[in-house]
Backbone as JSON Lines, residues from 0, in Angstrom:
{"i":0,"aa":"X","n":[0.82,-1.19,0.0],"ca":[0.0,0.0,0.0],"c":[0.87,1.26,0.0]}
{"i":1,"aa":"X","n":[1.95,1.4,0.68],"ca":[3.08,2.4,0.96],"c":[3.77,2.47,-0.6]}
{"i":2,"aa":"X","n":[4.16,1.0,-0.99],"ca":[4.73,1.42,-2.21],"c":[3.51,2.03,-3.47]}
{"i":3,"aa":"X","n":[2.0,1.77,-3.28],"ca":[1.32,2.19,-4.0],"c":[0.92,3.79,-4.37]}
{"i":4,"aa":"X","n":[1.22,4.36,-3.3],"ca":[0.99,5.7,-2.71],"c":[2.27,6.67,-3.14]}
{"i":5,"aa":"X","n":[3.71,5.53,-3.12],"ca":[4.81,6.46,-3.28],"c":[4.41,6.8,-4.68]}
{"i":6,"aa":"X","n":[4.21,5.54,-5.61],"ca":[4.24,5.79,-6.94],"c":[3.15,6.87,-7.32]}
{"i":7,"aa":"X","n":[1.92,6.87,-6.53],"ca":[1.23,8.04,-6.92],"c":[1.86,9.51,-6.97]}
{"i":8,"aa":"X","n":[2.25,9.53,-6.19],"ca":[2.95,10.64,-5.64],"c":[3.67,11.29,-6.87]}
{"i":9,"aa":"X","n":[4.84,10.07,-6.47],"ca":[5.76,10.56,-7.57],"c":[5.5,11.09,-9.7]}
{"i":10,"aa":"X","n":[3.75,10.3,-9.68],"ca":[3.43,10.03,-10.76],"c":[2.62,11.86,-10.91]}
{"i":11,"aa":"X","n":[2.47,12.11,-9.85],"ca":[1.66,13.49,-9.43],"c":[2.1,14.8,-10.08]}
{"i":12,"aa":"X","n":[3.45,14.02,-9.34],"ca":[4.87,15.25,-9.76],"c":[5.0,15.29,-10.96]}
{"i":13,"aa":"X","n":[5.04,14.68,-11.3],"ca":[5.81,14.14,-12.41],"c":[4.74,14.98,-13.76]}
{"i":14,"aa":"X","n":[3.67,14.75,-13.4],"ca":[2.25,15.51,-14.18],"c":[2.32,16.84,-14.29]}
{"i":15,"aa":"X","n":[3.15,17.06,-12.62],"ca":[2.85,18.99,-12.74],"c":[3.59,19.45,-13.33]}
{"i":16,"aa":"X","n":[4.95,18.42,-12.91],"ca":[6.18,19.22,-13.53],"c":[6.11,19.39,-15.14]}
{"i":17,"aa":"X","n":[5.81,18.42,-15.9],"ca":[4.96,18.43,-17.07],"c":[4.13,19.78,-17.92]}
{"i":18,"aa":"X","n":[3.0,19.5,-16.92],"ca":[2.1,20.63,-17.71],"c":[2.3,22.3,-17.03]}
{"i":19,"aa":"X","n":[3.45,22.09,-15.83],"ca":[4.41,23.91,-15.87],"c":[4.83,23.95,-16.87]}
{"i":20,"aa":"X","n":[6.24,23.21,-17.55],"ca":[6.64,23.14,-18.38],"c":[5.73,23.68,-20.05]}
{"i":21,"aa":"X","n":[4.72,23.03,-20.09],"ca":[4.03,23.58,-21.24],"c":[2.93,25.2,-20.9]}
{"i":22,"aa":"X","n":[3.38,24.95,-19.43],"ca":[2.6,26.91,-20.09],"c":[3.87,27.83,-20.45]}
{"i":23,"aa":"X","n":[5.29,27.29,-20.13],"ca":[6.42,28.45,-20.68],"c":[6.45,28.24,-22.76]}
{"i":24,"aa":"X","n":[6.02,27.4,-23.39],"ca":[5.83,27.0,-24.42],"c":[4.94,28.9,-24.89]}
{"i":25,"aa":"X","n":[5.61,29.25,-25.81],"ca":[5.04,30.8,-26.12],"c":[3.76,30.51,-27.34]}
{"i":26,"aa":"X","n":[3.37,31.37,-26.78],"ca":[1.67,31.2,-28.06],"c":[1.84,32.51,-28.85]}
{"i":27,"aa":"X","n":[1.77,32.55,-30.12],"ca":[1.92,33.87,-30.86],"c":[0.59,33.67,-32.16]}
{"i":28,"aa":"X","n":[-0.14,34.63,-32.3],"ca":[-0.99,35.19,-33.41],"c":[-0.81,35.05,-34.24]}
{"i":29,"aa":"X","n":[-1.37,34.51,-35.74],"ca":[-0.8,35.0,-37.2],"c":[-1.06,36.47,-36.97]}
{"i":30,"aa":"X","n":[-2.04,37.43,-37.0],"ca":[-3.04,38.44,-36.95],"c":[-1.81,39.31,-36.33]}
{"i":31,"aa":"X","n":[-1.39,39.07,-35.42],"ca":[-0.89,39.85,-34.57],"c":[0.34,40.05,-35.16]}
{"i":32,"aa":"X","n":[0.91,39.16,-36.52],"ca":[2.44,39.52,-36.91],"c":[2.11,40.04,-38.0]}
{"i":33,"aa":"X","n":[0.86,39.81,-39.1],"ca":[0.16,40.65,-39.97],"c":[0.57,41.94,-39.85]}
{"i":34,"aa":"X","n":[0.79,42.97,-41.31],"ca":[0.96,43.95,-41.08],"c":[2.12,44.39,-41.35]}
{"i":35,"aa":"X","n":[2.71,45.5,-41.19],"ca":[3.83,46.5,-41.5],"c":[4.49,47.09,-40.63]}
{"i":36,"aa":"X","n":[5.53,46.23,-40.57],"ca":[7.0,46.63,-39.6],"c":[8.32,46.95,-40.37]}
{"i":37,"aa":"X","n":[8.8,48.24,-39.52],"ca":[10.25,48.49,-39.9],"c":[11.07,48.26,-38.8]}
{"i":38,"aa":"X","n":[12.14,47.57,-39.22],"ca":[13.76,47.41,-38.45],"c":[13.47,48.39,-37.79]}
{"i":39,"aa":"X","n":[14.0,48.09,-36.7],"ca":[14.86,49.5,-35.84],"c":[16.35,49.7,-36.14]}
{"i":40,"aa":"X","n":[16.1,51.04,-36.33],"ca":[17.21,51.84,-36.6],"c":[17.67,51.96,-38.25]}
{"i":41,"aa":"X","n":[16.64,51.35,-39.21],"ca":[17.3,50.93,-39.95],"c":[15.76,51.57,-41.37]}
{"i":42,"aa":"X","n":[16.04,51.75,-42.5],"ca":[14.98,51.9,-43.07],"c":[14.92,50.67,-44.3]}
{"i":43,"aa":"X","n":[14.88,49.63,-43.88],"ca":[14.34,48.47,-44.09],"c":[12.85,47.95,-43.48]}
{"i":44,"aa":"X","n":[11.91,47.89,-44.45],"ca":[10.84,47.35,-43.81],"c":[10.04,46.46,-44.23]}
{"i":45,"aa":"X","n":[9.09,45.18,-43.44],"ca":[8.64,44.34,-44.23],"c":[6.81,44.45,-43.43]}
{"i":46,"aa":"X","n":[6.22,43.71,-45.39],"ca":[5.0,44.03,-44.44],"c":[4.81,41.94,-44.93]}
{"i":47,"aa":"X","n":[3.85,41.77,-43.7],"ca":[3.31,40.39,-44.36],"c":[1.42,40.64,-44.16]}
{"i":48,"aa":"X","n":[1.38,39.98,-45.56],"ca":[0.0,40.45,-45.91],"c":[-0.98,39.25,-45.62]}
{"i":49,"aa":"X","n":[-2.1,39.27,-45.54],"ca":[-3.5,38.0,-45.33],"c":[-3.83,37.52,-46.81]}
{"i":50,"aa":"X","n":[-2.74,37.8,-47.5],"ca":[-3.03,37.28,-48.81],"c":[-2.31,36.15,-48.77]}
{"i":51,"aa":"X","n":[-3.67,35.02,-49.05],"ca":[-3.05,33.53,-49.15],"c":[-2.09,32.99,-50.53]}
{"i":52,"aa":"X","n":[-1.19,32.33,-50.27],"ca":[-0.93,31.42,-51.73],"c":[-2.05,30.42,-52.0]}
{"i":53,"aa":"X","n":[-1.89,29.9,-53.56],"ca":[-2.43,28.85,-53.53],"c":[-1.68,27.91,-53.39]}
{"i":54,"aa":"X","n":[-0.7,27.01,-52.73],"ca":[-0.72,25.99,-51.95],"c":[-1.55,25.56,-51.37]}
{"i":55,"aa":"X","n":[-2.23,24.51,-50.93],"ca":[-3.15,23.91,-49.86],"c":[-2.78,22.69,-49.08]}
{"i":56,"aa":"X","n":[-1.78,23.41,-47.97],"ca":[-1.48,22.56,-47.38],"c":[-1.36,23.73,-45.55]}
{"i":57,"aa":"X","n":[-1.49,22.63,-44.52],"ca":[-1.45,23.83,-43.22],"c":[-0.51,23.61,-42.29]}
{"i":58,"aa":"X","n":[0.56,24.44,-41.98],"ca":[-0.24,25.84,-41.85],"c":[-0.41,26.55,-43.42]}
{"i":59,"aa":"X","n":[-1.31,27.15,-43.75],"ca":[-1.15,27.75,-44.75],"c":[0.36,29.1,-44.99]}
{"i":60,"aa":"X","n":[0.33,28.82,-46.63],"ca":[1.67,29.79,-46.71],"c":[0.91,31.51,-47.51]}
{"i":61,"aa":"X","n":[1.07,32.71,-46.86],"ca":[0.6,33.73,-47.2],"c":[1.67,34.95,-47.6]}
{"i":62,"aa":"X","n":[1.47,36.06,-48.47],"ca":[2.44,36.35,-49.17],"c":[3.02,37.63,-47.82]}
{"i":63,"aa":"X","n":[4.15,38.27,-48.7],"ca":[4.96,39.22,-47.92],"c":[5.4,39.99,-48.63]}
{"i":64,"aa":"X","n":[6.3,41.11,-48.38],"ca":[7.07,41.96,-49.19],"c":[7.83,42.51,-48.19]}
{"i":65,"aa":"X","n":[9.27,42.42,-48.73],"ca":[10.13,43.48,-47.74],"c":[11.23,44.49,-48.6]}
{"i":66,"aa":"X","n":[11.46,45.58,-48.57],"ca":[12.01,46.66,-48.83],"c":[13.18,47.59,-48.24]}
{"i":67,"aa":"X","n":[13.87,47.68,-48.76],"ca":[14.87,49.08,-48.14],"c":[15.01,50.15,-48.84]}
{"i":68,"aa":"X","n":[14.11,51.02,-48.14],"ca":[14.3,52.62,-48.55],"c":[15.57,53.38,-48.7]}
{"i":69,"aa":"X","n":[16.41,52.51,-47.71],"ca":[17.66,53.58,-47.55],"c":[18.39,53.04,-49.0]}
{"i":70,"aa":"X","n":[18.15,52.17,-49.88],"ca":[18.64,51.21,-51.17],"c":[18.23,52.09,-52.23]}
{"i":71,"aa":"X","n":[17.34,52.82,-52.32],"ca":[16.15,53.91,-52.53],"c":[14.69,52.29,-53.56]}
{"i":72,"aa":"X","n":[14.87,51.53,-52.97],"ca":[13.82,50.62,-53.12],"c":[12.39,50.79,-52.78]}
{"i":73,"aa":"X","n":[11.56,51.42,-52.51],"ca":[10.33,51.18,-52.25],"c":[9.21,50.01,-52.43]}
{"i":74,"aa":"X","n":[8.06,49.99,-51.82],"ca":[7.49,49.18,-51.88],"c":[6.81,49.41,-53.35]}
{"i":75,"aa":"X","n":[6.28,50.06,-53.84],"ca":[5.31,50.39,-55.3],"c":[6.7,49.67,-55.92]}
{"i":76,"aa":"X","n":[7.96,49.7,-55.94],"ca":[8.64,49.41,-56.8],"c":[9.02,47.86,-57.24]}
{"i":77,"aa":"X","n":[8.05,46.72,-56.16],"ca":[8.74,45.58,-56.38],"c":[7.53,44.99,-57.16]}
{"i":78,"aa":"X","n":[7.99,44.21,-58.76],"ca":[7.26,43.02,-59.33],"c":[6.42,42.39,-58.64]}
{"i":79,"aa":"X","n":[4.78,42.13,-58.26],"ca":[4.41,41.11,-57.85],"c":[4.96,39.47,-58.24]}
{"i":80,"aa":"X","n":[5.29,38.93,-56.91],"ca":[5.32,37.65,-56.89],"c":[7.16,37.41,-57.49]}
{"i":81,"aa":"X","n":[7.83,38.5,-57.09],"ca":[9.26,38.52,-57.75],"c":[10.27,39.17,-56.51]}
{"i":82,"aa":"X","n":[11.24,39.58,-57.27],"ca":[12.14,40.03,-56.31],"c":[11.19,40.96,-54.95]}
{"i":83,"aa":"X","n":[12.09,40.56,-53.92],"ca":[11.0,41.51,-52.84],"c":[10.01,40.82,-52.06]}
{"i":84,"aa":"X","n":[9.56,39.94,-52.96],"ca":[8.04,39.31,-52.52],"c":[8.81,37.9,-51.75]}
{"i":85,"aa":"X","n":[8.19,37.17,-50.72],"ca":[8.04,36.4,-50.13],"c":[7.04,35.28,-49.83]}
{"i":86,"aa":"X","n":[6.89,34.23,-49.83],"ca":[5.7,33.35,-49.33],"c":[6.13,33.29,-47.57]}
{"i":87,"aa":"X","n":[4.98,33.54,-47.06],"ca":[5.88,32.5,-45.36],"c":[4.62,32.23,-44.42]}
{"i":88,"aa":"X","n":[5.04,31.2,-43.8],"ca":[3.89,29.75,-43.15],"c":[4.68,30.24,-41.42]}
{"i":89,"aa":"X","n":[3.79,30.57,-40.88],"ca":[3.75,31.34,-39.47],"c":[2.81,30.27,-38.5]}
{"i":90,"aa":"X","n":[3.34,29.53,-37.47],"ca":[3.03,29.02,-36.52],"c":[2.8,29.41,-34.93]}
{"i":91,"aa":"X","n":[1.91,29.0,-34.37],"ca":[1.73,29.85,-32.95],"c":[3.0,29.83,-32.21]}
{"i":92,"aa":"X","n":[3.5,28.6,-32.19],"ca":[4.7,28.71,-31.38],"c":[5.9,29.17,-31.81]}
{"i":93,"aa":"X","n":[5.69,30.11,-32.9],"ca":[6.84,31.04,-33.32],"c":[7.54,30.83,-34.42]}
{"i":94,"aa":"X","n":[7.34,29.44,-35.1],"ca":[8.12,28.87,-36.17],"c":[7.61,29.99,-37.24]}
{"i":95,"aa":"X","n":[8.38,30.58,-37.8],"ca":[8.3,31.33,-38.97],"c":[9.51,30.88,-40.39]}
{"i":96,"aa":"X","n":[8.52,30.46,-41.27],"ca":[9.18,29.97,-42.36],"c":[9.25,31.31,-43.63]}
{"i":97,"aa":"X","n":[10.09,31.54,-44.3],"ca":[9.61,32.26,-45.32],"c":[10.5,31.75,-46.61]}
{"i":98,"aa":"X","n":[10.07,31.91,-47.79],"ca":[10.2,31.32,-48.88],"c":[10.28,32.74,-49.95]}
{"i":99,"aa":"X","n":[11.21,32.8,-50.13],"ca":[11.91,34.43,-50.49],"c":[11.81,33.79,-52.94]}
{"i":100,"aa":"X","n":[10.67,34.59,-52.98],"ca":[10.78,34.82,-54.43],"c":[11.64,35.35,-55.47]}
{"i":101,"aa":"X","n":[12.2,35.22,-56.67],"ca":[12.93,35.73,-57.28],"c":[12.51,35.66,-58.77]}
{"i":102,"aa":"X","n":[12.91,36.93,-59.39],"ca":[12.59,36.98,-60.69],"c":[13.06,36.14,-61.69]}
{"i":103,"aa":"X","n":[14.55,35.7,-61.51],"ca":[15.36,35.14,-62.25],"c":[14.95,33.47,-62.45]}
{"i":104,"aa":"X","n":[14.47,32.85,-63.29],"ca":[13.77,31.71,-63.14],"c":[13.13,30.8,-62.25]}
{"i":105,"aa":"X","n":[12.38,31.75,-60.96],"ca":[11.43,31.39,-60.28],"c":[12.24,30.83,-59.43]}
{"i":106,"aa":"X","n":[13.43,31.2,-59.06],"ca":[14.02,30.41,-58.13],"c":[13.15,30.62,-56.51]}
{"i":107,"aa":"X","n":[13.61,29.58,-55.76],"ca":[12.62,30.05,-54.59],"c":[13.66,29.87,-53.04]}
{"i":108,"aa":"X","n":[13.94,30.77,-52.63],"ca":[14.96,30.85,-51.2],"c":[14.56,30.59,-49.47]}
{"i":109,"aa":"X","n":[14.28,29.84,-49.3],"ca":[14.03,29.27,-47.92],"c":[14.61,29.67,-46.86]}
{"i":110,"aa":"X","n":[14.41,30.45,-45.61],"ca":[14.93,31.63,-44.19],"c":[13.88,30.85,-43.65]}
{"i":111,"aa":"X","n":[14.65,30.3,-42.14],"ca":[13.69,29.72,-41.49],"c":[14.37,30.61,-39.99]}
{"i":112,"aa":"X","n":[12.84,30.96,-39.36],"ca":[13.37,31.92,-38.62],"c":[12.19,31.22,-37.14]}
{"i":113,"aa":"X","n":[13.08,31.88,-35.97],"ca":[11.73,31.92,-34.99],"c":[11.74,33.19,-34.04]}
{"i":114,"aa":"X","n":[10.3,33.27,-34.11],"ca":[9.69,34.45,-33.43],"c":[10.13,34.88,-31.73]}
{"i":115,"aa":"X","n":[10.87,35.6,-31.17],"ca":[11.23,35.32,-29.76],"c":[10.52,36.9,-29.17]}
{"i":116,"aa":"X","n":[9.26,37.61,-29.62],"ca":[8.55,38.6,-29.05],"c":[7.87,38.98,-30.4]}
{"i":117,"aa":"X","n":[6.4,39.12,-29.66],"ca":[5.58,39.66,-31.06],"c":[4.32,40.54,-29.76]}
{"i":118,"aa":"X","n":[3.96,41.48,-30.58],"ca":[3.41,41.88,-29.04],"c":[2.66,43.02,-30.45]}
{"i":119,"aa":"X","n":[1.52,43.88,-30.15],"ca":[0.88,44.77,-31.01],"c":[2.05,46.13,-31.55]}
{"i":120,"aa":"X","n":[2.66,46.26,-31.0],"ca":[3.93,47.12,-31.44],"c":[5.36,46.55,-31.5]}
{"i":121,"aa":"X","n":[5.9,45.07,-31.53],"ca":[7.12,44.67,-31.66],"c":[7.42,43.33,-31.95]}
{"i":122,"aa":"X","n":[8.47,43.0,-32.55],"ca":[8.29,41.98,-33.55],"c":[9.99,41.72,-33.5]}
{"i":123,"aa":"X","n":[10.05,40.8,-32.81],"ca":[11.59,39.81,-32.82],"c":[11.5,38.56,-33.17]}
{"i":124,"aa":"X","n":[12.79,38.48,-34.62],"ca":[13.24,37.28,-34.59],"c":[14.16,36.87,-34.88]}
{"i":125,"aa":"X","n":[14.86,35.69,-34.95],"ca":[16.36,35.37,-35.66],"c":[16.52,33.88,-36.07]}
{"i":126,"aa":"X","n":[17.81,34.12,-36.58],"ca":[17.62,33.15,-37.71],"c":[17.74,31.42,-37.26]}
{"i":127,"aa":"X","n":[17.08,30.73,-37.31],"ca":[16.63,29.28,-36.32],"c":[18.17,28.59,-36.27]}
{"i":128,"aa":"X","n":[19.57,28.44,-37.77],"ca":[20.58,27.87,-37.76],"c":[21.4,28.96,-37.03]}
{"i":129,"aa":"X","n":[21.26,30.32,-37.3],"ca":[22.41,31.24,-36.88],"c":[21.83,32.11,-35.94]}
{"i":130,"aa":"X","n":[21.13,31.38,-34.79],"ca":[20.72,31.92,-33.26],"c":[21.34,33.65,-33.22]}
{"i":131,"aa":"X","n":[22.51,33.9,-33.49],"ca":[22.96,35.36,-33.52],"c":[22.27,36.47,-34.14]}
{"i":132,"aa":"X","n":[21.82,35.84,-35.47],"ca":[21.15,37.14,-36.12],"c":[19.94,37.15,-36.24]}
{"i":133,"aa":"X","n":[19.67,38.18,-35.35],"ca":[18.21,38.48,-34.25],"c":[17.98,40.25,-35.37]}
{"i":134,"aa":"X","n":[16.62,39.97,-35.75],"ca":[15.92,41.37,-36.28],"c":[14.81,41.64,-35.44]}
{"i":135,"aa":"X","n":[15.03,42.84,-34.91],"ca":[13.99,43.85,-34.79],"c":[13.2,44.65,-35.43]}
{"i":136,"aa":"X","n":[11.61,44.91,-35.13],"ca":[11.09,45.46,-36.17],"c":[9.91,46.54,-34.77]}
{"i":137,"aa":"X","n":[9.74,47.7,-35.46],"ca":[8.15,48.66,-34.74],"c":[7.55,48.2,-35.45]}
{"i":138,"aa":"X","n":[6.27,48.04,-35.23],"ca":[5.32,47.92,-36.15],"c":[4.79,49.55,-36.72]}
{"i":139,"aa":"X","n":[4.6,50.04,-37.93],"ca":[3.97,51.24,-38.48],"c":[3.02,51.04,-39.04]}
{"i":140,"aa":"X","n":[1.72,52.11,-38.63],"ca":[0.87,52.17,-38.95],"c":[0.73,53.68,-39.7]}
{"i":141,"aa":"X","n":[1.09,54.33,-39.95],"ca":[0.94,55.65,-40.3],"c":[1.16,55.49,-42.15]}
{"i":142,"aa":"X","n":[1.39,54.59,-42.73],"ca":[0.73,54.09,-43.99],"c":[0.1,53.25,-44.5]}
{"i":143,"aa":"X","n":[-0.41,53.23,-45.62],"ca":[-1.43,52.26,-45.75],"c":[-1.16,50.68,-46.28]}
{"i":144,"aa":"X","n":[-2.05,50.12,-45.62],"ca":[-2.51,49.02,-46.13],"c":[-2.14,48.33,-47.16]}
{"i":145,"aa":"X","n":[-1.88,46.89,-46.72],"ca":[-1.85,46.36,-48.71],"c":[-3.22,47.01,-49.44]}
């Protein structure tokens, strides 16, 4: 009976320690990374849009665009679906994939990144193989919309 009780016990623990463990597990929004952010410090900016690909597979993959002004690049200035443009498949727990488009025979460039702060005004992430290179972004709202 004593040894029946230890094992409960220990089986108890063992549960909590468990499901603590999964509330530090981070939950992040698609919605909430939606939208138009620039680097800090930097006039590089990317927006990712609610415009789906057609792929059909989930998570779904939805398009992007990123730009540097200081390059004198603008956004009006990039080819749909070409240089500039991006596909990327965004997971709650931060996995951010993006799939970087190119004009030059449709080649297609794969950045696999994860999200380490996303919050209604800020947006961190870095790169999943090279942990070091961490981007910051504000989110801006003071232009418009796709």
């Amino acid at each position: 009976m004593k040894r029946a009780i230890r094992l409960l016990v220990v089986f108890l623990a063992a549960g909590m320690g468990l499901s603590s463990c999964q509330q530090n597990v981070p939950s992040y929004r698609l919605s909430d990374l939606q939208g138009l952010w620039q680097e800090i410090n930097t006039e590089h900016f990317v927006r990712f849009t609610t415009e789906k690909s057609e792929e059909e597979i989930l998570p779904p993959f939805f398009y992007g665009r990123e730009w540097d002004e200081g390059d004198d690049v603008y956004e009006e200035d990039l080819k749909p679906y070409g240089n500039g443009w991006f596909k990327y498949q965004f997971q709650s727990t931060g996995d951010l994939k993006e799939i970087h488009l190119m004009d030059n025979g449709g080649a297609e460039i794969p950045k696999i990144y994860v999200v380490s702060k996303l919050t209604g005004t800020e947006l961190e992430y870095y790169d999943k193989e090279r942990k070091q290179l961490t981007f910051s972004f504000e989110r801006i709202t003071e232009r418009s919309s796709e």
